[in-house]
LUMTORFI-775889 format. One line per field, with one value per residue (C-alpha): residue number from 1; residue in one letter; z, y, x. Coordinates in steps of 0.5 Angstrom, whole numbers, plus 2048, in hexadecimal, padded with zeros to 3 digits. Each point is the difference from the previous one (the first is absolute). Layout:
BEGIN
num	(NUM / ...)
residuo	(a / ...)
pz	(Z / ...)
py	(Y / ...)
px	(X / ...)
***
This chain:
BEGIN
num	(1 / 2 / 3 / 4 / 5 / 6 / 7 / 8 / 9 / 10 / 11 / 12 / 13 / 14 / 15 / 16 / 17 / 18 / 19 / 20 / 21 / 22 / 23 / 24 / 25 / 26 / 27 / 28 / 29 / 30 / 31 / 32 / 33 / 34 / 35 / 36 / 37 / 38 / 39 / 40 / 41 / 42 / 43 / 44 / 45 / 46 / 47 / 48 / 49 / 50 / 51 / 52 / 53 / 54 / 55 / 56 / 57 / 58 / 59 / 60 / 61 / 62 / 63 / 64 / 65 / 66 / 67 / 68 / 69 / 70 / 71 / 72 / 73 / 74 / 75 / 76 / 77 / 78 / 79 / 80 / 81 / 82 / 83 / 84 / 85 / 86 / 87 / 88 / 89 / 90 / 91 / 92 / 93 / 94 / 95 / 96 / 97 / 98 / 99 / 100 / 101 / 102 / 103 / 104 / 105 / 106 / 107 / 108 / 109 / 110 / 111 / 112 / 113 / 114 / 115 / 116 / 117 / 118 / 119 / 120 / 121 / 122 / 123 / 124 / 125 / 126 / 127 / 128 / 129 / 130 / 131 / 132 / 133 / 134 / 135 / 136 / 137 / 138 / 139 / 140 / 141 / 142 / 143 / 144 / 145 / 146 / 147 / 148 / 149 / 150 / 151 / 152 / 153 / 154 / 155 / 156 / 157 / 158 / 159 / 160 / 161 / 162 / 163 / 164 / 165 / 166 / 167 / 168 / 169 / 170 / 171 / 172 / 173 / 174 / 175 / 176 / 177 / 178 / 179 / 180 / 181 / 182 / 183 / 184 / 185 / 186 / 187 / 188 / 189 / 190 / 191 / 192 / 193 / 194 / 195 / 196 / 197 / 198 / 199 / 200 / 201 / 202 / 203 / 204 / 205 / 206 / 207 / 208 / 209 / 210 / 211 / 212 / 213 / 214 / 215 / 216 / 217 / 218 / 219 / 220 / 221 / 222 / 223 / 224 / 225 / 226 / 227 / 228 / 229 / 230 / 231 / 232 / 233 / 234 / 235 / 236 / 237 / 238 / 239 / 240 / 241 / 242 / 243 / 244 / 245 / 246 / 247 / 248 / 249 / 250 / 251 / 252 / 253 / 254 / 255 / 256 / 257 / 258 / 259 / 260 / 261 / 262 / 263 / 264 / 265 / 266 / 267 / 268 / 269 / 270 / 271 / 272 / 273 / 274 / 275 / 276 / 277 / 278 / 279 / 280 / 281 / 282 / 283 / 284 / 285 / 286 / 287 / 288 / 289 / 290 / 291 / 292 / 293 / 294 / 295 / 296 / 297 / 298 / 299 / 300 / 301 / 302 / 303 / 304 / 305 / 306 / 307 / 308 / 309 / 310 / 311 / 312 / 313 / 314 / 315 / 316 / 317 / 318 / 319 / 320 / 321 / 322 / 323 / 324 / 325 / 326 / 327 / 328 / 329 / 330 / 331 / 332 / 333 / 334 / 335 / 336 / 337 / 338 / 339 / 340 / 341 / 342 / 343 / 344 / 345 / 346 / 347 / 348 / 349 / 350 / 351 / 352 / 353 / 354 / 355 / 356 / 357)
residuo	(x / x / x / x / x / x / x / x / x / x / x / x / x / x / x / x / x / x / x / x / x / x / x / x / x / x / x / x / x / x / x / x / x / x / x / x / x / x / x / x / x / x / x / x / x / x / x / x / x / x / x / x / x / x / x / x / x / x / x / x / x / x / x / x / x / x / x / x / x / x / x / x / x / x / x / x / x / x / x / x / x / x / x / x / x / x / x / x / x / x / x / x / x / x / x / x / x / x / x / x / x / x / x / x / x / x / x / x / x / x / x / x / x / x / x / x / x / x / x / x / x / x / x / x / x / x / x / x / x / x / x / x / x / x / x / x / x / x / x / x / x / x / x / x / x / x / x / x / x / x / x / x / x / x / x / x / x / x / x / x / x / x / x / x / x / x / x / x / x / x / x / x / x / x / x / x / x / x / x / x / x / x / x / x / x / x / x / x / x / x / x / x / x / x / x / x / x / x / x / x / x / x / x / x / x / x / x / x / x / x / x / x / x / x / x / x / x / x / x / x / x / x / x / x / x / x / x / x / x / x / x / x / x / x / x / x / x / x / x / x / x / x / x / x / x / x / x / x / x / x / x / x / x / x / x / x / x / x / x / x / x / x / x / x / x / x / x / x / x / x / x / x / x / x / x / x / x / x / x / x / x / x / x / x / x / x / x / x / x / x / x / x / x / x / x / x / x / x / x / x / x / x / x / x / x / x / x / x / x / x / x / x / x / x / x / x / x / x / x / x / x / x / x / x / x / x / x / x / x / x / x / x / x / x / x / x / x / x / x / x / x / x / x / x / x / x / x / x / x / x / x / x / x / x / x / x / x)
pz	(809 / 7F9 / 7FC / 7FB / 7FC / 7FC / 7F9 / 7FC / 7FD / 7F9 / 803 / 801 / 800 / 7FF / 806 / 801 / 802 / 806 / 802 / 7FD / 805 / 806 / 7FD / 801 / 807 / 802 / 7FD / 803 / 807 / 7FF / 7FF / 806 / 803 / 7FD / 803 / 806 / 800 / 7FD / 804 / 801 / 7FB / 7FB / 801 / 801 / 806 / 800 / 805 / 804 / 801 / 805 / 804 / 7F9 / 7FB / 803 / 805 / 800 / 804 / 7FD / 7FA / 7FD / 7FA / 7F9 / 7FA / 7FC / 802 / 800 / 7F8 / 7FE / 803 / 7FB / 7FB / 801 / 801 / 7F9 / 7FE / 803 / 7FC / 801 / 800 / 808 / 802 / 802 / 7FF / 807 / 802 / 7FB / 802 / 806 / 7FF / 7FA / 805 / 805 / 7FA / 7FE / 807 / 800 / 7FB / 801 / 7FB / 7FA / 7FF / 806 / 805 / 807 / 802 / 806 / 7FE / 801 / 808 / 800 / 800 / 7F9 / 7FB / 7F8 / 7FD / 7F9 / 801 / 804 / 7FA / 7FA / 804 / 802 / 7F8 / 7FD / 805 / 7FF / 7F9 / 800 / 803 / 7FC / 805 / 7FD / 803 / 7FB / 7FF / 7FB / 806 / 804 / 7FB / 7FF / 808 / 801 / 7F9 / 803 / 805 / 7FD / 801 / 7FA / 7FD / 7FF / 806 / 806 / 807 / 805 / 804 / 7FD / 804 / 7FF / 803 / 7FF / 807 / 805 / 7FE / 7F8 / 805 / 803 / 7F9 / 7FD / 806 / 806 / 804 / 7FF / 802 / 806 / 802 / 801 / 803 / 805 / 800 / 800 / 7FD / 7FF / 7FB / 7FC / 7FF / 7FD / 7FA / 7FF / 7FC / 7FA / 7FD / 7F9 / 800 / 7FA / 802 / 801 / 7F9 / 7FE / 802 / 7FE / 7FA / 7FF / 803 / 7FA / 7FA / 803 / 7FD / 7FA / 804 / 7FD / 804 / 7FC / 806 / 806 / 7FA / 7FE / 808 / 801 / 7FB / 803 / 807 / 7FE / 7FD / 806 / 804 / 805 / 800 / 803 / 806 / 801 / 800 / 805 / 802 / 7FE / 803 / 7FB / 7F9 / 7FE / 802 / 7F9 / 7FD / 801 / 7FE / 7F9 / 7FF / 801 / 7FB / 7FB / 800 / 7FC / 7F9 / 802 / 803 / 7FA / 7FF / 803 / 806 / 7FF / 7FE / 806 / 805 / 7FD / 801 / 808 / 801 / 7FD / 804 / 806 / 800 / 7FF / 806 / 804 / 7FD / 803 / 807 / 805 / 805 / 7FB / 805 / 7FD / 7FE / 7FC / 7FC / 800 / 7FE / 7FA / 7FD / 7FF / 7FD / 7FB / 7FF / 7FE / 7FB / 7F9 / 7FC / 806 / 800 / 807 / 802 / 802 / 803 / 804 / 802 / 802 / 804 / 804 / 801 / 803 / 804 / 803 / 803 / 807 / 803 / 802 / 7F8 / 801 / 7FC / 805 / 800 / 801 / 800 / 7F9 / 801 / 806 / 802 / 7FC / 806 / 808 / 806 / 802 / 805 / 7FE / 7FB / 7FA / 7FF / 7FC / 7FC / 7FE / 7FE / 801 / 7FB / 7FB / 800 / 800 / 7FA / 7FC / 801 / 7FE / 7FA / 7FE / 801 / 7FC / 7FA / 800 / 800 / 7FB / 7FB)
py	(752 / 801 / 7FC / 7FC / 7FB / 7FB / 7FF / 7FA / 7FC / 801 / 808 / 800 / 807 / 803 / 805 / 801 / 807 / 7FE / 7FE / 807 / 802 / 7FC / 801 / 807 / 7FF / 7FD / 805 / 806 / 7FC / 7FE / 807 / 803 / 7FB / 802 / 806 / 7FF / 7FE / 806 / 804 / 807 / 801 / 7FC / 7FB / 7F7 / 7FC / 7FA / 7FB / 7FD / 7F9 / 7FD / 7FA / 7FD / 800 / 804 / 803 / 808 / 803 / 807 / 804 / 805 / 805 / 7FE / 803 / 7F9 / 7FE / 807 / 800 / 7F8 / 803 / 807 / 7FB / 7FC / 805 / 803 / 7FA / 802 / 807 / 805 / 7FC / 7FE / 807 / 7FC / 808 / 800 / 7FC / 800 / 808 / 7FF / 7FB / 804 / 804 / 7FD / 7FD / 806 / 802 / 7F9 / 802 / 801 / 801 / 802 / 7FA / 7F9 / 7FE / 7FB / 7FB / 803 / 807 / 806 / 7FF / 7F9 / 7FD / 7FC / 802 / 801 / 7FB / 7FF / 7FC / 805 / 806 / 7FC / 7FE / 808 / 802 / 7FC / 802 / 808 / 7FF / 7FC / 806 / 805 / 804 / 804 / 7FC / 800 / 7F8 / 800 / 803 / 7FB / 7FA / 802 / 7FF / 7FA / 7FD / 801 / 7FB / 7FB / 7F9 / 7FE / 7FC / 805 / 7FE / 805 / 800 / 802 / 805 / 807 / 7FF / 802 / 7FA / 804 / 803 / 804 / 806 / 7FF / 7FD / 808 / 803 / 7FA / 800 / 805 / 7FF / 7F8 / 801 / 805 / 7FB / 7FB / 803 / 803 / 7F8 / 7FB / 803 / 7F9 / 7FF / 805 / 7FB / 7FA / 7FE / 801 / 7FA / 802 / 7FB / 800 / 7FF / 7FE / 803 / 807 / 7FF / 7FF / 806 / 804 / 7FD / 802 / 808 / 800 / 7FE / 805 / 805 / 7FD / 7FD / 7F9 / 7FB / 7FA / 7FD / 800 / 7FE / 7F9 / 7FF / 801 / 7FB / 7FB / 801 / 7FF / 7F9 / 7FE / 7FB / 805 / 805 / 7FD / 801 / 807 / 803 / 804 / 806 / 7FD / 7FA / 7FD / 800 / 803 / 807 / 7FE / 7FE / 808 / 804 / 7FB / 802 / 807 / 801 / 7FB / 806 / 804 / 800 / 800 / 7F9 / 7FB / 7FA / 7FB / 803 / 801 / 7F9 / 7FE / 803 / 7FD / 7F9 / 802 / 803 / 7F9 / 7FC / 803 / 7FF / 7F9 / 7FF / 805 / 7FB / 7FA / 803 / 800 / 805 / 806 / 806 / 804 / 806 / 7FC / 7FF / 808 / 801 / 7FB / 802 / 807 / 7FD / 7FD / 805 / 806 / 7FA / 803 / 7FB / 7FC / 7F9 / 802 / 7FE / 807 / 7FE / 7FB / 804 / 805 / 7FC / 7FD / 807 / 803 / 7FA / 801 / 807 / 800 / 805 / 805 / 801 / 7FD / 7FA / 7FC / 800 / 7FE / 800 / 803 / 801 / 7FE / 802 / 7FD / 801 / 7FF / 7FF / 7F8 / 7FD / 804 / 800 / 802 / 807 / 800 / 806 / 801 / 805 / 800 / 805 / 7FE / 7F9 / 804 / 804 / 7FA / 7FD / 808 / 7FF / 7F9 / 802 / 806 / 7FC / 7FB / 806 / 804 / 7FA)
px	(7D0 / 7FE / 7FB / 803 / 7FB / 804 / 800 / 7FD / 804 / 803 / 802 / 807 / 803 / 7F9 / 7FE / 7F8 / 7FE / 7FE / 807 / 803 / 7FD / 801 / 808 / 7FF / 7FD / 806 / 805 / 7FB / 802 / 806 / 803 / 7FC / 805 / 805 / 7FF / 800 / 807 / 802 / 804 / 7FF / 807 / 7FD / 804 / 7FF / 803 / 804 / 7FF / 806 / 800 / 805 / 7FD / 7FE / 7FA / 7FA / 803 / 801 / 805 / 800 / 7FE / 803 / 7FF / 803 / 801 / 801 / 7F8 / 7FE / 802 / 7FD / 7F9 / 801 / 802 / 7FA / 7FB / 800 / 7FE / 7F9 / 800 / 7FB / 7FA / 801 / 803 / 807 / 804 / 7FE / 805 / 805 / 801 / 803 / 804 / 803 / 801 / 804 / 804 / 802 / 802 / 804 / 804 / 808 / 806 / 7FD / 7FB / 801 / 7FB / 802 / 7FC / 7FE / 801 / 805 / 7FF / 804 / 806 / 7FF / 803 / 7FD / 7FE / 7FE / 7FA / 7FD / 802 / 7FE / 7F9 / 7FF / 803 / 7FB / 7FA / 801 / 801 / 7F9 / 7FD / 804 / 804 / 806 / 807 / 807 / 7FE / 806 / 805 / 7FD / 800 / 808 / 801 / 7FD / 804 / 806 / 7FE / 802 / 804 / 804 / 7FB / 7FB / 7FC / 7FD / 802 / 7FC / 804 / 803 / 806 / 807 / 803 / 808 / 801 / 7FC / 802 / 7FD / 7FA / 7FF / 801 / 7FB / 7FA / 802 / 7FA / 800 / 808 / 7FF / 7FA / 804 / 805 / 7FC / 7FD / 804 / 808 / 802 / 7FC / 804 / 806 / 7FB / 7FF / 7F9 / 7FC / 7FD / 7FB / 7FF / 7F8 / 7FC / 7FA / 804 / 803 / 7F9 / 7FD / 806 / 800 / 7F9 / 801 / 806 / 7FB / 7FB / 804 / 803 / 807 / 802 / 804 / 801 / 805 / 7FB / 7FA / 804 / 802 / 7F8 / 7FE / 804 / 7FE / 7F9 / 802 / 805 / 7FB / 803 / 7FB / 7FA / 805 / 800 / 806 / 804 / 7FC / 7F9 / 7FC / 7FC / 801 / 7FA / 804 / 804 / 7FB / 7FC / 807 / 800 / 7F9 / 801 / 807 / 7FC / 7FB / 805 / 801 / 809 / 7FE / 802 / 7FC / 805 / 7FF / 7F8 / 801 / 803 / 7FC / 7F9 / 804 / 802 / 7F9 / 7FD / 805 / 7FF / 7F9 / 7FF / 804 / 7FC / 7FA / 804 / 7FF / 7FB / 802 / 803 / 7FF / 7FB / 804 / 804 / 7FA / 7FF / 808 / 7FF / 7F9 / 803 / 807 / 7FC / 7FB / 806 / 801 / 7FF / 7FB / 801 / 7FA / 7FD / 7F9 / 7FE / 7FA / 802 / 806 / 7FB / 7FC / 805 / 803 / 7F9 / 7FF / 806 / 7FF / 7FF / 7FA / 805 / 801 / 807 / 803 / 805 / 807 / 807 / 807 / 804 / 806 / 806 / 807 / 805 / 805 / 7FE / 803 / 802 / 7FC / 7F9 / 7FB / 7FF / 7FD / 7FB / 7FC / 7F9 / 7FB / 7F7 / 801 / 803 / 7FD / 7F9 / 803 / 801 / 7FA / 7FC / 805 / 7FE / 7F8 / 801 / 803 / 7FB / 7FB / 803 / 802)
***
């Protein structure tokens, strides 16, 4: 689609006038695409798959993806009008927003409750974009959010009894009593995910909170072999590997971590490289991770050749699933997530840094 003319030998990391331009062409696309998967609210979708990989089922509006896009999209600045985008989906987020400072998946309209990892990505995407919230109130609420050893969970649940739950989160509690009341007496699973803690961690360094206990949990996940298998909520671990590179951004993280996710950067990249069908988002995903990297050794023109080849006609990138249900009924598959916008939000993002740097 753009017209990229490879570098000679000897060029790594330099970026022709040329190809600056055809870098901006493809972002100038890319955001006309975007916009047309914004909806009138502002907001972006999630897709809903449930007969496996590729296969839609539904799409519903998220403030999660929405808030990721925003994160992304300042990256592009004035220069490619991206505030376009960005004001609607301020606006929606703001329209999102319950008890003082907590988001849901699915917005206010469904039966998920609260989760910190939609919270703590749309906290740090209207502080990027500077809008007046209580950023410290609603740090002091995702802290109380904690297991004994310092680490997030995902839900804000009050696991005591119905009536807390009531007092907690009414209209998840009236959704589901209305919905499905048995599930008012079930334990509900609480996954402790390493992505979530990632992205809370790197919400409460935005405004200079410290988390020492869920900093040294995060160093060791990165360096447990484990990690290259995804996690609970998340598919593939380049989704570990962008929320580390986001919190090292961040003058709270501490060398160890910064350390630690450069290592799992690299790890994660040789085993891609030893692949010979690695979805292409994929490569999407770890081009943005590793490019977030402070002082990281990225070959900026190679990266951004493979990111403008990769854009289809229609200004899009491809895409695929990134998250799952931790929990589904027996004898069905698994659900999984995805979202055309964020993918694409990913790849503007990569190709603004590669243009910028």
């Amino acid at each position: 689609m753009c017209g990229w003319r490879r570098c000679s030998p000897g060029a790594r990391d330099l970026i022709s006038p040329r190809n600056r331009q055809a870098i901006s062409e493809c972002i100038r696309a890319g955001l006309s695409y975007l916009a047309s998967e914004q909806a009138p609210n502002g907001a972006f979708r999630v897709v809903v798959m449930v007969g496996g990989p590729g296969v839609p089922s539904g799409a519903l509006a998220s403030p999660f993806v929405t808030a990721m896009v925003l994160d992304t999209l300042h990256v592009l600045g004035e220069r490619f009008e991206a505030k376009r985008l960005a004001r609607p989906a301020v606006a929606y987020l703001l329209s999102e927003m319950e008890a003082g400072g907590l988001w849901r998946f699915y917005g206010r309209h469904q039966v998920l409750p609260y989760d910190l990892d939609s919270t703590a990505v749309t906290l740090r995407a209207l502080g990027r974009w500077g809008e007046p919230v209580d950023y410290v109130a609603a740090a002091k609420l995702i802290e109380s959010q904690r297991d004994a050893g310092g680490r997030f969970y995902t839900w804000v649940l009050d696991q005591s009894s119905p009536l807390r739950s009531l007092l907690v989160d009414p209209r998840s509690f009236l959704l589901r009593l209305l919905g499905e009341p048995r599930s008012l007496f079930r334990r509900r699973p609480n996954v402790i995910d390493p992505v979530v803690n990632a992205n809370v961690f790197g919400f409460l360094a935005s405004v200079g909170l410290a988390a020492p206990e869920t900093e040294r949990f995060l160093v060791a996940r990165a360096q447990d072999t484990g990690a290259l298998d995804g996690s609970g909520y998340y598919v593939h671990p380049e989704c570990f590997a962008y929320a580390l590179s986001k919190a090292c951004e961040l003058t709270g993280s501490s060398h160890a971590l910064r350390v630690a996710t450069a290592a799992f950067v690299e790890r994660l990249t040789r085993a891609r490289s030893l692949e010979w069908d690695t979805p292409p988002f994929l490569t999407i995903r770890l081009a943005a991770a590793s490019l977030r990297l402070p002082g990281g050794a990225v070959d900026l023109s190679r990266t951004a050749e493979v990111l403008v080849g990769l854009q289809r006609p229609d200004g899009s990138w491809p895409w695929g699933e990134a998250w799952a249900a931790a929990v589904w009924p027996a004898g069905t598959s698994r659900p999984l997530y995805g979202s055309p916008a964020l993918d694409v939000a990913l790849a503007l993002e990569a190709l603004g840094r590669c243009a910028t740097s």
